[in-house]
NUPANU-317603 format. One record per residue (C-alpha): chain; x, y, z. Coordinates in Angstrom, 1 decimal. Layout:
PT, A, X, Y, Z
...
//
This chain:
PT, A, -10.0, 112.5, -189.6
PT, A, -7.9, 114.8, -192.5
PT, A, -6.0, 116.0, -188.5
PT, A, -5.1, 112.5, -187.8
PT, A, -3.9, 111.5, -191.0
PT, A, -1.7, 114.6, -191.2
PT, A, -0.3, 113.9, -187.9
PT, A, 0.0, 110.2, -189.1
PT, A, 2.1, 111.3, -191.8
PT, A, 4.2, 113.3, -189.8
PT, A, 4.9, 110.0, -187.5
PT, A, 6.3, 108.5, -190.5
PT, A, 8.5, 110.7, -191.3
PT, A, 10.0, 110.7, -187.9
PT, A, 10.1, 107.4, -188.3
PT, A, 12.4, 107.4, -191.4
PT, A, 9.4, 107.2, -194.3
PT, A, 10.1, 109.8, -196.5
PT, A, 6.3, 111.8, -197.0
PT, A, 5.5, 114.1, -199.4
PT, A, 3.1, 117.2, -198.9
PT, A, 1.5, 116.0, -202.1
PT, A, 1.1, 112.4, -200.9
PT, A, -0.5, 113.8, -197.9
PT, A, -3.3, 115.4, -200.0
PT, A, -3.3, 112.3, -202.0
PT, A, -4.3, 110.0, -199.3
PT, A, -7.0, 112.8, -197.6
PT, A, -8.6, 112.6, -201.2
PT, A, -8.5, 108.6, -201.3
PT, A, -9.9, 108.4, -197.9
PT, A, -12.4, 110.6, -198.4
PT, A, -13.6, 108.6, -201.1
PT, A, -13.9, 105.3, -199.7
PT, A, -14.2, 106.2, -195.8
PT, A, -14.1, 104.6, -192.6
PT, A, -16.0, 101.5, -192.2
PT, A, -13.7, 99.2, -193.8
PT, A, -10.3, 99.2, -192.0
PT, A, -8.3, 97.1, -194.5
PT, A, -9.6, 99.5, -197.2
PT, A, -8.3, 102.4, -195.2
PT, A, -5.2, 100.7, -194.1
PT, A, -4.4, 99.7, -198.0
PT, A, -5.0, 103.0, -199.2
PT, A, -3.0, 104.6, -196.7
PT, A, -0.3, 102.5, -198.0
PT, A, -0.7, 103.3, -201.4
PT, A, -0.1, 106.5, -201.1
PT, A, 1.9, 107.3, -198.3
PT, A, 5.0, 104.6, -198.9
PT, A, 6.9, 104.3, -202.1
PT, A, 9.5, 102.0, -200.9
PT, A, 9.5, 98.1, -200.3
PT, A, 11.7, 98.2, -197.4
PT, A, 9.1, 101.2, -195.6
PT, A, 6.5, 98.5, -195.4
PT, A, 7.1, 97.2, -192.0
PT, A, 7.4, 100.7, -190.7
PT, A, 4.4, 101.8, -192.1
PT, A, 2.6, 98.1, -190.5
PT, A, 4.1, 98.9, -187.3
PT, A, 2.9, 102.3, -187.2
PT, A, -0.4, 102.2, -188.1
PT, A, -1.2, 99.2, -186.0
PT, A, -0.3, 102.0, -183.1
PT, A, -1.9, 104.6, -184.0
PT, A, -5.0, 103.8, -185.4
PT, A, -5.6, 100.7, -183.1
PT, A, -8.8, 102.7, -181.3
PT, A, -8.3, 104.9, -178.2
PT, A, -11.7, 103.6, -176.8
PT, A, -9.5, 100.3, -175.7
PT, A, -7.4, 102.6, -173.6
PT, A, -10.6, 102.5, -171.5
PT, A, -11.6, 99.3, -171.3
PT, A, -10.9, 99.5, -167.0
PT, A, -14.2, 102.0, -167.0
PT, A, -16.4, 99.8, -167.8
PT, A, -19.6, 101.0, -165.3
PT, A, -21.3, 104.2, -164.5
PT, A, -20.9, 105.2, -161.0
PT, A, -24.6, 104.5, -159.9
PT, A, -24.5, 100.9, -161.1
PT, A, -21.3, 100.0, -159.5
PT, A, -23.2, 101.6, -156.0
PT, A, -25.8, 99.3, -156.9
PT, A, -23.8, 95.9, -157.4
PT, A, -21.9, 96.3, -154.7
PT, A, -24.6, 97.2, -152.2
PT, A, -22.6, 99.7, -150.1
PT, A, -25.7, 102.1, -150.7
PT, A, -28.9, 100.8, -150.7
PT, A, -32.9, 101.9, -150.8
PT, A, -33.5, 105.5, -150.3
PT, A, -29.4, 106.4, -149.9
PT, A, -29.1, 105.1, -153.1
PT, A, -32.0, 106.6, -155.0
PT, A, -31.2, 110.1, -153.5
PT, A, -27.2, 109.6, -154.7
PT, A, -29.0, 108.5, -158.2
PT, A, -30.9, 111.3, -157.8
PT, A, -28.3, 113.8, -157.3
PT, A, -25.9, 112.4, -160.0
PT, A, -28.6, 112.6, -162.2
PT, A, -29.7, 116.5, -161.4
PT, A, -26.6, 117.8, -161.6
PT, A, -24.4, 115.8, -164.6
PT, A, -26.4, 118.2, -166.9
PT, A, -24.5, 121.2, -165.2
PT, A, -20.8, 119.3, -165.2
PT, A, -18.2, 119.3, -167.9
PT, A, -17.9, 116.2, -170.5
PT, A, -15.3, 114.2, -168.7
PT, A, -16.7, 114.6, -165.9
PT, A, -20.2, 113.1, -167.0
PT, A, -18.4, 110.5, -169.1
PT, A, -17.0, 109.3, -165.9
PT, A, -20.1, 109.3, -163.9
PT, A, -21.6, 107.8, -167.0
PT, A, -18.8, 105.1, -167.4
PT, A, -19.0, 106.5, -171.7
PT, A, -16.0, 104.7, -172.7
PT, A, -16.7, 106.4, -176.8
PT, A, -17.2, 109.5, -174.8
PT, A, -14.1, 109.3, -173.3
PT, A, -12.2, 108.0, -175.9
PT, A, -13.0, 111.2, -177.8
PT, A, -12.6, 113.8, -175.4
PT, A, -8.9, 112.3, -175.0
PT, A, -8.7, 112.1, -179.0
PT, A, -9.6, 116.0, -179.5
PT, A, -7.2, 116.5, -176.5
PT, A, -4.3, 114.7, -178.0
PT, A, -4.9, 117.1, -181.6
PT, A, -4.0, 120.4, -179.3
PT, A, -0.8, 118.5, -178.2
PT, A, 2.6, 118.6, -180.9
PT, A, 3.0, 115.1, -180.5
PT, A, 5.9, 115.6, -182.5
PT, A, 8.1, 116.5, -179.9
PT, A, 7.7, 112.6, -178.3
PT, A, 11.3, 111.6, -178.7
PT, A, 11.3, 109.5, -175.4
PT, A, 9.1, 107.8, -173.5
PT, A, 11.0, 109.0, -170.6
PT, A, 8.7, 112.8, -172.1
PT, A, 5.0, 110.2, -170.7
PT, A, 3.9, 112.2, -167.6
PT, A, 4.6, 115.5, -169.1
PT, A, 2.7, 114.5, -172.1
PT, A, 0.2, 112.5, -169.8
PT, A, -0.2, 115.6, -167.6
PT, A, -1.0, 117.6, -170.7
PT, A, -3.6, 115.7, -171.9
PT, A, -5.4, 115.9, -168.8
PT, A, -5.5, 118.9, -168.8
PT, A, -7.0, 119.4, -172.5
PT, A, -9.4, 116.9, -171.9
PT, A, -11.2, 119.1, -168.7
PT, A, -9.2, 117.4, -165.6
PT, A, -9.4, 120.0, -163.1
PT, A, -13.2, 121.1, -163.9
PT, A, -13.9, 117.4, -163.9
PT, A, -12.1, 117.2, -160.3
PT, A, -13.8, 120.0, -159.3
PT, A, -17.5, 119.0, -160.5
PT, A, -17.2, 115.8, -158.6
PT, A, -16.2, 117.3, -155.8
PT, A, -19.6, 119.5, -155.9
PT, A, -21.4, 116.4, -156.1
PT, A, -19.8, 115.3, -152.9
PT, A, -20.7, 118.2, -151.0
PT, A, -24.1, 118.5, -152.4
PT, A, -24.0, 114.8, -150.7
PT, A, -23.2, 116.2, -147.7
PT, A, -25.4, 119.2, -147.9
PT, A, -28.3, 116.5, -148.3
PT, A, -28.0, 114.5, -145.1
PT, A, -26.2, 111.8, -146.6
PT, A, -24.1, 110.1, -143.8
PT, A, -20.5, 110.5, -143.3
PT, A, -20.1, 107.1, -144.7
PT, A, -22.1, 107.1, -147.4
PT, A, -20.3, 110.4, -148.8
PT, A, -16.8, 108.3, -147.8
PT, A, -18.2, 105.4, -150.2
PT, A, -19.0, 107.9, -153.0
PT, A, -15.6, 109.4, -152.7
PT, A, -13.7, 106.2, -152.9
PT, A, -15.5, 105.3, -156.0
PT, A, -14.9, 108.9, -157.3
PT, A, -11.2, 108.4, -156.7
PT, A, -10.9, 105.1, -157.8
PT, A, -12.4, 106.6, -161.3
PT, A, -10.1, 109.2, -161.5
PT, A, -7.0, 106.9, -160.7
PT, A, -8.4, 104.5, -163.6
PT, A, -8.8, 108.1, -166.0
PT, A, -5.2, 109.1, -165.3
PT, A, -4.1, 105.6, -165.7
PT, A, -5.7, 105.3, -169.1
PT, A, -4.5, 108.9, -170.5
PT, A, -1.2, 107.5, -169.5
PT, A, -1.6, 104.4, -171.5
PT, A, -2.6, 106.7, -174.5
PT, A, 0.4, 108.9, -174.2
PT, A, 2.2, 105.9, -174.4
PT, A, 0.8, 103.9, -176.7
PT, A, 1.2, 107.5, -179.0
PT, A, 4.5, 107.0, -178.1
PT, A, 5.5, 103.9, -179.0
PT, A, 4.1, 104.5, -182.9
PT, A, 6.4, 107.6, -182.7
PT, A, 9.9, 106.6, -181.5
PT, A, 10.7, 103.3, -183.0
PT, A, 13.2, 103.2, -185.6
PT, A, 15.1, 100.5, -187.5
PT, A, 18.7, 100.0, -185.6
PT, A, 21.1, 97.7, -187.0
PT, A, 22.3, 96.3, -183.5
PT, A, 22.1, 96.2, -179.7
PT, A, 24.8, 98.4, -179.1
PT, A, 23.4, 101.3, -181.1
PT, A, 19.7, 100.6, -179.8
PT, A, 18.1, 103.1, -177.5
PT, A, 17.7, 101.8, -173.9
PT, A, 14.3, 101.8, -173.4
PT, A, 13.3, 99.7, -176.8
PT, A, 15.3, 96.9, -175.4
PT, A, 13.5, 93.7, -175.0
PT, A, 14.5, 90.9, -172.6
PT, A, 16.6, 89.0, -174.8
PT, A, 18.0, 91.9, -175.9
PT, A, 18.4, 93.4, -172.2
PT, A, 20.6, 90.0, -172.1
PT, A, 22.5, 90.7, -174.9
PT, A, 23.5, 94.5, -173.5
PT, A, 24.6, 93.1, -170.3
PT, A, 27.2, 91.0, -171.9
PT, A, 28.2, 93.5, -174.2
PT, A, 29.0, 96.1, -171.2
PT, A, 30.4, 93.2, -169.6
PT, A, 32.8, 92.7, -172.5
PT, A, 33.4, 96.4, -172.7
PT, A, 34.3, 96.9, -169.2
PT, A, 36.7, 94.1, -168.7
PT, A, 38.5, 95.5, -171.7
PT, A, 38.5, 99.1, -170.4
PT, A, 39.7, 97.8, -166.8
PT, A, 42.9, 96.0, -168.2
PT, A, 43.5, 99.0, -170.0
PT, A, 43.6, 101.1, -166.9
PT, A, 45.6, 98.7, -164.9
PT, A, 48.2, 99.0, -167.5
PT, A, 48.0, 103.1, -167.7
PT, A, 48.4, 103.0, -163.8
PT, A, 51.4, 100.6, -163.7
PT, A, 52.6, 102.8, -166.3
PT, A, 52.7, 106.0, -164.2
PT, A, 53.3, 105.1, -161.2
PT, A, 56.8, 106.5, -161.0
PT, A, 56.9, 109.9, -159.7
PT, A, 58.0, 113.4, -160.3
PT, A, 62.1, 113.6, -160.7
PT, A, 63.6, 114.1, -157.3
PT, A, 67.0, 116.5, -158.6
PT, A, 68.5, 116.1, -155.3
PT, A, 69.0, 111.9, -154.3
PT, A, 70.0, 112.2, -158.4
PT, A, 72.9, 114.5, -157.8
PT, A, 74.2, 112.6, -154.6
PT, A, 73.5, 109.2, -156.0
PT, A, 75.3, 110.0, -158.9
PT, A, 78.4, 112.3, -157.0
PT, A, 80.8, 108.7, -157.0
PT, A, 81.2, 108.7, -160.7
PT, A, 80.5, 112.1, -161.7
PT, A, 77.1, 111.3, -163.2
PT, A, 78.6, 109.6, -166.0
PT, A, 76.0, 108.3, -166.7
PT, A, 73.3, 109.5, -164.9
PT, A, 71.2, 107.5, -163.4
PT, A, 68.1, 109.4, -162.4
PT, A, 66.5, 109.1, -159.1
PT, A, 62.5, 109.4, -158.8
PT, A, 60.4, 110.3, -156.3
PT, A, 58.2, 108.0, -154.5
PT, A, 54.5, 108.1, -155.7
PT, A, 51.8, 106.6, -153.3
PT, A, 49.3, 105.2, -155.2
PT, A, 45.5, 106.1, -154.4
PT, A, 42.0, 104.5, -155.6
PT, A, 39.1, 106.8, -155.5
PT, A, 36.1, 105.6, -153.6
PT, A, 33.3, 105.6, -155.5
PT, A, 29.6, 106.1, -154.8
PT, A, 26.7, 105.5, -157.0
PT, A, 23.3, 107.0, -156.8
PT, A, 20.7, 105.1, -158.9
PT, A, 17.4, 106.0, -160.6
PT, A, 15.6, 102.6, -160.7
PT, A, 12.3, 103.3, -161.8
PT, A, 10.2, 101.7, -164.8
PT, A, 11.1, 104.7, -167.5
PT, A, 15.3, 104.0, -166.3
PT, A, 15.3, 100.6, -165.1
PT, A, 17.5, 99.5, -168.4
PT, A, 20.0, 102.4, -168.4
PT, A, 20.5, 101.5, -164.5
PT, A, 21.0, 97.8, -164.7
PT, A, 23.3, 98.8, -167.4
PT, A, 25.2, 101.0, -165.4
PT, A, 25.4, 98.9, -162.3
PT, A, 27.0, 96.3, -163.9
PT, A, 29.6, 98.4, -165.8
PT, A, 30.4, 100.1, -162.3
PT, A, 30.8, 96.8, -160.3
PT, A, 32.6, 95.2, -162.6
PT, A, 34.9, 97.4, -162.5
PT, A, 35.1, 98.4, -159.0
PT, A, 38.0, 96.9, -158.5
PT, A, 40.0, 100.4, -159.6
PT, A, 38.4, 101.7, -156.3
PT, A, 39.3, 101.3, -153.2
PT, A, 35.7, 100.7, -151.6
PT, A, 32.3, 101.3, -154.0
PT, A, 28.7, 102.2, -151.8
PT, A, 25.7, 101.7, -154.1
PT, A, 22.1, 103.5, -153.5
PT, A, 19.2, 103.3, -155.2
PT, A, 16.1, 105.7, -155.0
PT, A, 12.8, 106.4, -156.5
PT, A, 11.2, 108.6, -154.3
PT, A, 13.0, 107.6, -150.6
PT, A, 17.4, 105.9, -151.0
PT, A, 17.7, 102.8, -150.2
PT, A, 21.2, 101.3, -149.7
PT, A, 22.5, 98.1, -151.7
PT, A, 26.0, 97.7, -151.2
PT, A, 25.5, 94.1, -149.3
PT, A, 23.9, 93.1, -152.5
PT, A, 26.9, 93.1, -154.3
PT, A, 28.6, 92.0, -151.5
PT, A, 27.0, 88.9, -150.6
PT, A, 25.7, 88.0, -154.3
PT, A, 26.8, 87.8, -158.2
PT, A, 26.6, 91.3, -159.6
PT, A, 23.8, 89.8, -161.9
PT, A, 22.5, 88.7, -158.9
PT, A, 22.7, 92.0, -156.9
PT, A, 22.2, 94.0, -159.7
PT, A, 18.2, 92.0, -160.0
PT, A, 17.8, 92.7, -156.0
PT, A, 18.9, 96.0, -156.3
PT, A, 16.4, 97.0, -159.0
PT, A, 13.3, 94.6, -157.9
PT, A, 12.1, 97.3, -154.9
PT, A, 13.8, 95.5, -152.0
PT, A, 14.9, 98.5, -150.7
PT, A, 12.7, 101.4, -151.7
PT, A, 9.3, 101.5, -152.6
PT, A, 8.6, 101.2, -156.8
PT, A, 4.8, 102.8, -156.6
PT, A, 5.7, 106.0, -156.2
PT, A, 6.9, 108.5, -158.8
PT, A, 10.3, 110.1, -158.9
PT, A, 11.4, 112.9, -156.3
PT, A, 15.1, 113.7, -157.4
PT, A, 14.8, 116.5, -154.7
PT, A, 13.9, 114.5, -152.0
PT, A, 16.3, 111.9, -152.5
PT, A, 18.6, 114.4, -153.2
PT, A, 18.1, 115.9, -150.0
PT, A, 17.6, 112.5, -147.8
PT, A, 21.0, 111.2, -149.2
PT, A, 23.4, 114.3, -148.2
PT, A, 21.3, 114.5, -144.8
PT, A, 22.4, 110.8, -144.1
PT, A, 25.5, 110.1, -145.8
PT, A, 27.5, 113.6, -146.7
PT, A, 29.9, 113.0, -143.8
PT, A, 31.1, 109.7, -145.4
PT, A, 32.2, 111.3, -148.8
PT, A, 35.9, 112.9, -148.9
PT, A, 38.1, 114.3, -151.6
PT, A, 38.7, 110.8, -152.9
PT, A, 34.9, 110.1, -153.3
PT, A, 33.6, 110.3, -156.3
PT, A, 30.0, 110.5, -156.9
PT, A, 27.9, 108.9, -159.7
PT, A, 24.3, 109.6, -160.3
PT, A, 22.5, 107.6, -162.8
PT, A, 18.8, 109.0, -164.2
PT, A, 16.9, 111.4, -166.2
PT, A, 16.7, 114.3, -163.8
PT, A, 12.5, 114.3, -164.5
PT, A, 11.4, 115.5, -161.1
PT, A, 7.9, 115.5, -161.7
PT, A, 7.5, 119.2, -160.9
PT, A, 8.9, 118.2, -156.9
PT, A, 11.4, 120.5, -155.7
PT, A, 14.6, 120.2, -157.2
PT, A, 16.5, 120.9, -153.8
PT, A, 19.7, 121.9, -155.9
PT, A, 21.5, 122.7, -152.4
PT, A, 21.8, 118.9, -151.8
PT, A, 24.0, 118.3, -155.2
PT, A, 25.7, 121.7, -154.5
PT, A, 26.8, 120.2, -151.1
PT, A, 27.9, 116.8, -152.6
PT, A, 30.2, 118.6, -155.1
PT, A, 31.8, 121.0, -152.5
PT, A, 33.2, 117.8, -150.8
PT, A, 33.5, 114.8, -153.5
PT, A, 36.5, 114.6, -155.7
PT, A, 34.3, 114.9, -158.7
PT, A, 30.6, 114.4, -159.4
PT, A, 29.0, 112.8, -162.5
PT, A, 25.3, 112.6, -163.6
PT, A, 24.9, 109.8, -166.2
PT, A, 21.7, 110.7, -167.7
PT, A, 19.6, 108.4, -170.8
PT, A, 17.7, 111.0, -172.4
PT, A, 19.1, 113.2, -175.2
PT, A, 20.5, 116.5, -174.2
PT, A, 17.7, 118.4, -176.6
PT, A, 14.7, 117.1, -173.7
PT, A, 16.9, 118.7, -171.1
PT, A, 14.5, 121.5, -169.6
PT, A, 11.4, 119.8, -171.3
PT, A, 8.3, 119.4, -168.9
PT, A, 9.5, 118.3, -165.5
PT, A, 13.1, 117.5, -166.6
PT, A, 15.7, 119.2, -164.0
PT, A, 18.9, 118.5, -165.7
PT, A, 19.7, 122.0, -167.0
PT, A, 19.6, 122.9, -163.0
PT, A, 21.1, 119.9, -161.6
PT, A, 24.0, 120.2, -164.3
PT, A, 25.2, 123.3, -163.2
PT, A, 26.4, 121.7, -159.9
PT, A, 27.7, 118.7, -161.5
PT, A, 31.5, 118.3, -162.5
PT, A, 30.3, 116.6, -165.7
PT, A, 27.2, 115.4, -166.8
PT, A, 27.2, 112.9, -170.0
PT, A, 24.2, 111.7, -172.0
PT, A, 24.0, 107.2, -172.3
PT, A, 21.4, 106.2, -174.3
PT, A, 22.8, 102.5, -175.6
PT, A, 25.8, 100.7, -175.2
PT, A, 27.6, 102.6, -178.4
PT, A, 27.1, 106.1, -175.8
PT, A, 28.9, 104.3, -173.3
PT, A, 32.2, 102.8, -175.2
PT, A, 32.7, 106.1, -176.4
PT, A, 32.9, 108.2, -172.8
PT, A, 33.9, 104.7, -170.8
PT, A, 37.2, 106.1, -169.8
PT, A, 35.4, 109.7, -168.4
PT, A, 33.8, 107.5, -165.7
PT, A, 36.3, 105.7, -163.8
PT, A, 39.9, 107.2, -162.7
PT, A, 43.0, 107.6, -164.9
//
């Protein structure tokens, strides 16, 4: 418990509490004094001596509710050892399932701990495998939870994932090596696999919920407020904002165009023009510019860890889409999915809800920048000129897929210009399965939007002077 406390200490402090070394010591003193059993008497003298000011209070609440509200509840979907679910579910039955009993039985002794937690259905068991797996992780580095499935994968792999995998795949061939039917060994499997869906599914709620004691800190308004701790009224109150800001920015531009839209001087039609009077005065003589709108194509991230940063982005783009001459929206998780009739045919609120609700593409699967990298200049790098300018919106976390870097390279020989929007600070770049220090080589610019604040101040970067 003295670990967790230190490491709870340290989450205040990244959470703006200022803790002292000596106010560590004092509260690993105090709560080895009156222990563990009563949680308000821990909680109150964790208060006591970790927070000096009034206004550190609701931090400290918040905090502790998260990290000390009990692991084992990250398990609560195991809830059944793999024998008695056989058994209420009659796929096996008589002798089949005594000999899988049997089996399980003679050789969990042999198996690593998760491995017979999970067999065993030991929620405590699990609860503190994944606890003494989360101490060999710096937690301190969680500054996003768009950093979960490296973290997630991490823990995994401290709390015995791949022996686990491996020991339950013994007892399937042992199964097999029995006489056990092919369908029998198929039922034991899917069980297996279902376990070890609801295992990775729980180390990612842990992860998360670590996370979310970690990262939140006190922000005077929407504007300045990370993304990703938006809630739904406040979601709301970001889309008008960007609204606002993008109408502003637009008449702005309209005016700088109007502005230059005179050409370069043209020296001869000014001497002839002016030859009757002897250019006295002179009245100069311009030449001709041809205005020309960009196209504009955005590329959209639109999974859960993004989906705020792209709705935001969307709707600053299409409202201002008007500065280009024609605007082709994708969206992509793993596979691209155009939406351009979305914002044709509906409000951009409208379109921007379609567009990010998996009408298109498939929202169960996990990020693949490379693939939809790769599918999107396969099927659509013949439609981008040198007017085109190319907008990718995400965080670049490929989870460790291919990064197919050719695809963006290709993009950037023909486009205009090419811009990554990205919502994750610059210091994750290159952290766990984040590909952005690649991808930003072959990028004209890449800029980091993490609230509305990030983009007012590089608004005019993003669309054409």
């Amino acid at each position: 418990m003295d670990a967790r406390i230190v490491e709870f200490a340290e989450v205040l402090r990244q959470n703006g509490v200022r803790v002292s070394t000596s106010e560590v010591q004092d509260a690993l003193r105090a709560t080895a004094e009156v222990g563990l059993e009563d949680r308000g008497l821990f909680r109150s003298v964790l208060r006591t001596t970790l927070v000096k000011r009034e206004l550190d209070v609701e931090t400290f609440r918040r905090a502790f509710d998260f990290f000390f509200s009990g692991a084992a509840r990250t398990f609560e979907a195991i809830d059944k050892s793999l024998a008695k679910q056989l058994e209420e579910e009659g796929y096996l039955e008589g002798d089949l399932l005594k000999m899988v009993i049997y089996q399980m039985n003679l050789l969990a002794p042999e198996m690593s701990p998760l491995a017979q937690a999970i067999l065993a259905g030991d929620r405590a068991r699990l609860a503190q495998l994944f606890r003494q797996a989360s101490l060999q992780l710096d937690l301190g580095q969680l500054e996003s939870p768009l950093q979960t499935g490296f973290f997630t994968r991490r823990m995994l792999a401290g709390a015995g994932m791949e022996r686990a995998r491996s020991d339950l795949k013994s007892l399937e061939d042992e199964l097999k090596a029995r006489g056990l039917h092919a369908e029998g060994v198929e039922i034991v499997s899917r069980h297996v696999a279902a376990a070890m869906r609801k295992i990775e599914e729980a180390a990612r709620a842990e992860v998360k919920r670590q996370s979310e004691a970690r990262i939140r800190r006190r922000t005077d308004t929407v504007t300045e407020k990370p993304l990703h701790l938006l809630s739904q009224a406040e979601v709301d109150q970001m889309e008008a904002a960007v609204r606002t800001l993008a109408e502003k920015l637009k008449s702005r531009m309209i005016r700088k165009q109007r502005s230059h839209r005179r050409g370069s001087l043209h020296a001869q039609r000014t001497l002839r023009r002016n030859m009757p009077w002897d250019g006295i005065p002179m009245v100069p003589v311009f030449r001709t510019r041809r205005p020309e709108r960009p196209e504009l194509v955005v590329l959209c991230d639109v999974s859960d860890s993004v989906r705020n940063a792209s709705r935001m982005m969307l709707l600053f783009m299409h409202t201002m889409q008007s500065l280009f001459v024609r605007v082709r929206s994708f969206v992509f998780v793993s596979d691209v999915g155009e939406v351009t009739q979305f914002f044709k045919d509906l409000d951009v609120s409208e379109a921007i809800d379609a567009a990010t609700a998996g009408r298109t593409v498939s929202m169960s699967s996990n990020s693949n920048y490379g693939r939809a990298l790769a599918d999107f200049t396969r099927d659509h790098l013949g439609s981008i000129t040198r007017r085109t300018t190319v907008m990718i919106i995400g965080d670049g976390r490929n989870n460790y897929n291919a990064s197919n870097a050719w695809a963006l390279k290709d993009l950037k020989r023909k486009a205009k210009r090419v811009l990554w929007i990205c919502p994750e600070e610059r210091g994750n770049w290159g952290i766990g399965d984040s590909e952005m220090l690649t991808y930003e080589k072959h990028c004209t610019q890449a800029v980091v939007v993490t609230s509305v604040s990030d983009l007012a101040r590089i608004a005019e970067q993003l669309v054409p002077v």
